[in-house]
C-alpha positions in Angstrom: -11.6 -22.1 -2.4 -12.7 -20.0 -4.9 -10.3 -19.3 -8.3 -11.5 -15.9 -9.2 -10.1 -12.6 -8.5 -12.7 -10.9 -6.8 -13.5 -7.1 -6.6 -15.7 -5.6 -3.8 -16.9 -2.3 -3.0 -18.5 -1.0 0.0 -19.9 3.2 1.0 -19.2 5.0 3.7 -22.1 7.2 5.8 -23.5 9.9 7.4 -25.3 9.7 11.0 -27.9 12.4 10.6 -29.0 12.0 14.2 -27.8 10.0 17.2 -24.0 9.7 17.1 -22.6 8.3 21.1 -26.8 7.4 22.4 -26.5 4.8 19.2 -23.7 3.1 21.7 -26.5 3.4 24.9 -29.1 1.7 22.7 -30.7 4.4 21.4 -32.0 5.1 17.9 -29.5 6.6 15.4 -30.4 7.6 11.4 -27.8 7.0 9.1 -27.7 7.1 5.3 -25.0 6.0 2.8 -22.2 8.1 1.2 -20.9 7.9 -2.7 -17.9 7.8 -1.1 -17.0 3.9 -0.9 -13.7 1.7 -0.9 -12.4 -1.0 -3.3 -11.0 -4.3 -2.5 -9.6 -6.8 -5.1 -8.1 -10.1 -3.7 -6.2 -12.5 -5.8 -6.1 -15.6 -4.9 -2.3 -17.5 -6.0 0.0 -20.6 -4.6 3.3 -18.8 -3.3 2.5 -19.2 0.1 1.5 -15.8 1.4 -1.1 -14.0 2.4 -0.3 -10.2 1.6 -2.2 -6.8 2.7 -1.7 -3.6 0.5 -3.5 -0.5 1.7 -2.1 2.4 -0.5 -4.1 5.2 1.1 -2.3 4.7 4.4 1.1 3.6 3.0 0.4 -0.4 4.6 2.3 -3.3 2.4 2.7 -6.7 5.1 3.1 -10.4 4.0 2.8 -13.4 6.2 3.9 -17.3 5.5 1.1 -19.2 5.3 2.8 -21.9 7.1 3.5 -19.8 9.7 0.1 -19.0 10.4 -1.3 -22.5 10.1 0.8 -23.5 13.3 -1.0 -20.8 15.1 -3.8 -21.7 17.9 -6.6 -20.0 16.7 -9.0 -21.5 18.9 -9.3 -18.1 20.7 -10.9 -16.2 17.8 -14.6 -15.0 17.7 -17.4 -16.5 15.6 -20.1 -14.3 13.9 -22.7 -15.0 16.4 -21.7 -12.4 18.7 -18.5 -14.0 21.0 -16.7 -10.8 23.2 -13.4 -10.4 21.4 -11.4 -9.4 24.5 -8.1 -7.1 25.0 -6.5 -10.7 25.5 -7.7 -11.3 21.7 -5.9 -8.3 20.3 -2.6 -8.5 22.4 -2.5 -12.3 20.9 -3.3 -11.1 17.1 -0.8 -8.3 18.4 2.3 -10.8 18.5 0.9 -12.8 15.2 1.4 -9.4 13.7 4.9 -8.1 15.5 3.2 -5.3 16.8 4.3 -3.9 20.4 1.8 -4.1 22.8 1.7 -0.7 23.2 0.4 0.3 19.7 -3.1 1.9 19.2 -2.3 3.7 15.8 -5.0 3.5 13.2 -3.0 2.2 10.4 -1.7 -0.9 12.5 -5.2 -2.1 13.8 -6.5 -1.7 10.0 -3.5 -4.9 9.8 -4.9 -6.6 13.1 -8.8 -6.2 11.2 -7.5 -8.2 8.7 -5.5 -10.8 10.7 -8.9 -11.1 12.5 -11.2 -11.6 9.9 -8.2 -13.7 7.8 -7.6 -16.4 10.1 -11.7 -16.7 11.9 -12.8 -17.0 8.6 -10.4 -18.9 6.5 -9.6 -21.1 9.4 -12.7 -23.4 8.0 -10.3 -24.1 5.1 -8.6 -27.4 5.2 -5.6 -25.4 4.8 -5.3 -21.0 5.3 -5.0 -20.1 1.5 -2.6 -18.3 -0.1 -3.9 -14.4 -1.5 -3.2 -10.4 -2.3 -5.6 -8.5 -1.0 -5.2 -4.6 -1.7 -8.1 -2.1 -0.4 -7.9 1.4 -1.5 -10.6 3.9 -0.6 -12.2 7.4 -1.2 -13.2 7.4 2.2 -10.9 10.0 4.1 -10.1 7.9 7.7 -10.6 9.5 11.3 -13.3 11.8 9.6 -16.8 10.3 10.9 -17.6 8.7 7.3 -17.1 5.1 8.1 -14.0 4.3 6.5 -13.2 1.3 8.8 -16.8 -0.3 8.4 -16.8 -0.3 4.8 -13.0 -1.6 4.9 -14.4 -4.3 7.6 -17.6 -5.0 5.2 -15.1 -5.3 2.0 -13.1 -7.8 4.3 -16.0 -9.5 5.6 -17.5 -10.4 2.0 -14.7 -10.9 -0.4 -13.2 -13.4 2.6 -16.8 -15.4 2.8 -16.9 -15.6 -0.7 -13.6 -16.4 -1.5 -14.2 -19.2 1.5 -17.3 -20.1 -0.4 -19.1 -19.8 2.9 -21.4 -17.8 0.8 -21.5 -17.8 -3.3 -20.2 -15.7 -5.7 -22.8 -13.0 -6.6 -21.4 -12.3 -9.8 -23.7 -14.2 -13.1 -21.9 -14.3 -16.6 -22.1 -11.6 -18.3 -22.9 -8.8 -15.3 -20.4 -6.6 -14.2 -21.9 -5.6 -10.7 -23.5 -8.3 -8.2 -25.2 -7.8 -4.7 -25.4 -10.9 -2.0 -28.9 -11.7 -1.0 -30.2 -10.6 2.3 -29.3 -13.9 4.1 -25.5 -13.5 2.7 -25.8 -9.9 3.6 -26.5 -10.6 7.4 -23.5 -13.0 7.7 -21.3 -10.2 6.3 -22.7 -7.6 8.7 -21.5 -9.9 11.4 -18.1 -10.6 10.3 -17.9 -6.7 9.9 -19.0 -5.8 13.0 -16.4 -8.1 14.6 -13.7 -6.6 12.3 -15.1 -3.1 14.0 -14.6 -4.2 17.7 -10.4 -4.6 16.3 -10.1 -1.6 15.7 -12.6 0.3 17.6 -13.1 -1.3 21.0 -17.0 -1.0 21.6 -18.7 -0.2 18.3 -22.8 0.7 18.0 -23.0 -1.4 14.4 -24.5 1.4 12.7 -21.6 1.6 10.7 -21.2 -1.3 9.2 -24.8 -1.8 8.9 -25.3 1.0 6.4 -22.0 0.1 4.8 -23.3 -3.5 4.0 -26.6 -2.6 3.1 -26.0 0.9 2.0 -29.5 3.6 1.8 -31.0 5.1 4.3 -31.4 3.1 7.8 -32.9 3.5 11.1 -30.3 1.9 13.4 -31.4 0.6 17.3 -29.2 -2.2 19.3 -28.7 -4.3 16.2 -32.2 -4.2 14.9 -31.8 -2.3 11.6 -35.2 -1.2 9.2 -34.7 1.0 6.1 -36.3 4.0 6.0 -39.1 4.2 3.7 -39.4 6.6 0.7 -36.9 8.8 1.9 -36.6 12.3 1.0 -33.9 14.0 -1.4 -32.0 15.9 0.9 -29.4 17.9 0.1 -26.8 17.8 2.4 -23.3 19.7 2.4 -20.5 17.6 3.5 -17.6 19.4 5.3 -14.2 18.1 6.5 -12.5 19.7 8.8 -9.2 17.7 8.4 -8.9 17.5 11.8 -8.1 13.6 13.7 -9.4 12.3 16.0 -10.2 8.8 17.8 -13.2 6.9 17.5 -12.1 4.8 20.6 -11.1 7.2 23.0 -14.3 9.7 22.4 -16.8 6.7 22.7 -14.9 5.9 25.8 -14.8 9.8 27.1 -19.0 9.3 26.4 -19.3 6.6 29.0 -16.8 8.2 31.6 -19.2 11.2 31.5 -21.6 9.0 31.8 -20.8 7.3 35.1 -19.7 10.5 36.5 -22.7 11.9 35.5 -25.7 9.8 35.3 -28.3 12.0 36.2 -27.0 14.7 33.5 -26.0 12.8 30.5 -28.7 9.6 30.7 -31.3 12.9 29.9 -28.8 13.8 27.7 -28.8 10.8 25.4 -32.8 10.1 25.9 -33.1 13.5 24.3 -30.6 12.8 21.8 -33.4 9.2 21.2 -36.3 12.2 20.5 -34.6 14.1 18.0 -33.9 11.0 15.8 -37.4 9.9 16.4 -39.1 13.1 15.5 -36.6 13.5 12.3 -37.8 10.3 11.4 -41.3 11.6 11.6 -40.8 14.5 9.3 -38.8 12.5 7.1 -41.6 9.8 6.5 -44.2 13.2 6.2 -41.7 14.5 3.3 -41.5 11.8 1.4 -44.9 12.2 0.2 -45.1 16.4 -0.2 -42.0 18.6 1.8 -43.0 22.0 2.6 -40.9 25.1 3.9 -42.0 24.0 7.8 -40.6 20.6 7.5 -36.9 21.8 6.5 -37.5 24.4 9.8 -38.5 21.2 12.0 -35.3 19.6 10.7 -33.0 22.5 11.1 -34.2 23.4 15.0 -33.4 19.0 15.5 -30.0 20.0 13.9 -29.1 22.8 15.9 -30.4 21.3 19.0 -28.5 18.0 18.5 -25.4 19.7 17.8 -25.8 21.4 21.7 -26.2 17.9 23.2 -23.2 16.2 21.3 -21.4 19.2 22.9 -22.3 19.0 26.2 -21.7 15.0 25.9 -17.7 16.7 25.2 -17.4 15.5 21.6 -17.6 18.9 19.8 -14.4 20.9 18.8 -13.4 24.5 17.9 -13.0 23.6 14.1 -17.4 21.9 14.4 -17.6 25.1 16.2 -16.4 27.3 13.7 -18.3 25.3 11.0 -21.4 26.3 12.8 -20.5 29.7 13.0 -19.8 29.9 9.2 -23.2 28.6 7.6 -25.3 30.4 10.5 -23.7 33.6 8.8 -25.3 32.4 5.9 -28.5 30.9 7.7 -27.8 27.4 7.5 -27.8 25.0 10.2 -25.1 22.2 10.9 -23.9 19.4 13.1 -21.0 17.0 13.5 -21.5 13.6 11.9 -19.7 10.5 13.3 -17.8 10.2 16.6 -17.1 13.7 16.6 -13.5 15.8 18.1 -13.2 17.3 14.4 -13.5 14.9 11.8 -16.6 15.9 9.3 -19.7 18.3 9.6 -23.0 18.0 8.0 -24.6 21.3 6.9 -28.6 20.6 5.6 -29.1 22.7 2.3 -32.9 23.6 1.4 -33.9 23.1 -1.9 -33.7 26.2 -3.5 -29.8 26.8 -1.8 -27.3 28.0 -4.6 -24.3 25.3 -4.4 -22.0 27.3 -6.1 -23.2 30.7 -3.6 -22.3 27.9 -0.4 -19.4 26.8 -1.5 -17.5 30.1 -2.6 -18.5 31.4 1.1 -17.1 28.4 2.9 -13.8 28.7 0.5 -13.7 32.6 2.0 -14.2 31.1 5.7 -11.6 28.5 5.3 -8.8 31.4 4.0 -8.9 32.7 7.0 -6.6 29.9 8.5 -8.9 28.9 11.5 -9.8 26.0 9.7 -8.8 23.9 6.6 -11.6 22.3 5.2 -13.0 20.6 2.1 -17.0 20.5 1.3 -18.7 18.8 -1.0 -22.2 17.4 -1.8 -22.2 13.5 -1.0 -24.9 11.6 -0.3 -27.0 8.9 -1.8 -30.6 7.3 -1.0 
């Protein structure tokens, strides 16, 4: 068991194209935030394993004893095993929650248990550690703020483990795993994902663990090459919403619906394809009619995601705003509020954007924050 106190960071993302078709197996482009969240775990010998996430007001402790008595022998590995509703009722009574509770902050605690006792469980004996995790990630706003907690998780608790080795060398202050070390964390991250939300794509945590810009298709991932320096305005519309429950609205309407919403989604697959087309033409000379190509895949994106019933009247005010001032938007993540993604051309006036959107916003039909956030 490693001695160190460890410190971990992870981003969060944008989906540019294919949010809810990523889930059916088709191709969805995402690109990292700089946006992330911190983790610092300090390993001691009082017996406990603590949990402190400040942002959502968490602070839990468990014995250490306690949880060695446990039968673990029903948690996951990282090679893919189904984590069933069975799983999380079980992980439910390890951490005294009722049955009954679906709350964010609570399966952020039952991500941890998760990833705690599969990984540390290779231990001789569970060992005793603080971990806090604080984030600039708002939650429930499409950014990825549970993959990049999962990804924080997934690494510090490997390394810590020594199930894969410190990345740190004397003298640096900032390490990165190599891509071997970097797949096992994916994996432990995507399992921490299932926790909390039920039947995850991976893109998340897949851009979160390897950050840049990705092309994302039923857990083959491939980074997109020379990307662009898009400028993209990020908008939140402070409104919550459930990952879960719209992923699972995607695939009632799907069932109903076959023969409308399988078109739906294989559309949704041409967009991202084609806006991976222009991208890879713009990395070498962009030009006026690429930025109209990617603002008609925008536009027409946002009126599938719609019709698959994930928009809301705060995305649909958003759109409303920056067509006034022709730009072109779309919602970014899971959708049902949460944030919107708003392309700006090259020669846009920040300042110009911004003032407008503050004039939108005073309005009261929406409460918003914008800001430019995005990396390559």
């Amino acid at each position: 068991m490693l001695s160190e106190v460890l410190l971990v960071s992870a981003p969060g993302k944008v989906i540019l194209h294919g949010e809810h078709a990523v889930v059916h197996g088709k191709v969805a482009l995402a690109v990292a935030l700089n946006l992330r969240t911190f983790l610092r775990l300090q390993p001691h010998s009082n017996g406990k394993v603590g949990l402190n996430l400040p942002n959502i007001g968490i602070r839990r402790a468990w014995d250490v004893a306690s949880l060695q008595l446990l039968d673990t022998s029903f948690l996951g590995h990282s090679d893919g095993a189904v984590l069933t509703a069975e799983h999380v009722e079980k992980l439910k009574e390890v951490a005294g929650f009722p049955e009954d509770c679906v709350d964010p902050e609570r399966l952020a605690v039952l991500a941890f248990l998760y990833l705690y006792l599969s990984i540390c469980r290779s231990q001789r004996a569970l060992p005793s550690l603080d971990v806090t995790v604080w984030s600039e990630l708002p939650t429930g706003a499409g950014l990825g703020s549970s993959a990049a907690y999962s990804v924080c998780l997934a690494a510090a608790l490997l390394t810590a483990c020594e199930e894969i080795p410190y990345p740190l060398k004397d003298g640096e202050a900032a390490g990165r795993w190599t891509e071997e070390n970097l797949e096992l964390i994916n994996k432990w991250a995507f399992q921490g994902e299932r926790v909390i939300h039920g039947n995850p794509s991976g893109v998340d945590n897949a851009v979160s663990t390897w950050g840049g810009a990705l092309r994302y298709q039923q857990g083959k991932i491939s980074s997109l090459k020379r990307p662009p320096a898009l400028k993209i305005l990020l908008i939140n519309t402070k409104v919550p919403r459930s990952t879960k429950a719209l992923v699972a609205n995607v695939r009632s309407r799907l069932l109903k619906f076959p023969e409308i919403v399988a078109p739906l989604l294989t559309s949704i697959d041409a967009i991202s394809l084609e806006c991976e087309r222009v991208l890879g033409e713009m990395a070498a000379a962009p030009t006026p009619e690429h930025y109209l190509v990617l603002e008609e895949l925008i536009d027409m994106n946002q009126h599938h995601l719609n019709a698959l019933g994930v928009g809301h009247a705060s995305l649909d005010r958003l759109c409303q705003v920056t067509t006034a001032h022709g730009l072109h938007s779309k919602l970014t993540g899971a959708g049902g509020g949460g944030c919107g993604i708003t392309l700006l051309r090259p020669d846009s006036r920040r300042r110009n954007m911004q003032r407008a959107w503050r004039r939108a916003c005073s309005s009261h039909l929406l409460t918003c924050q914008a800001k430019h956030k995005l990396e390559k």
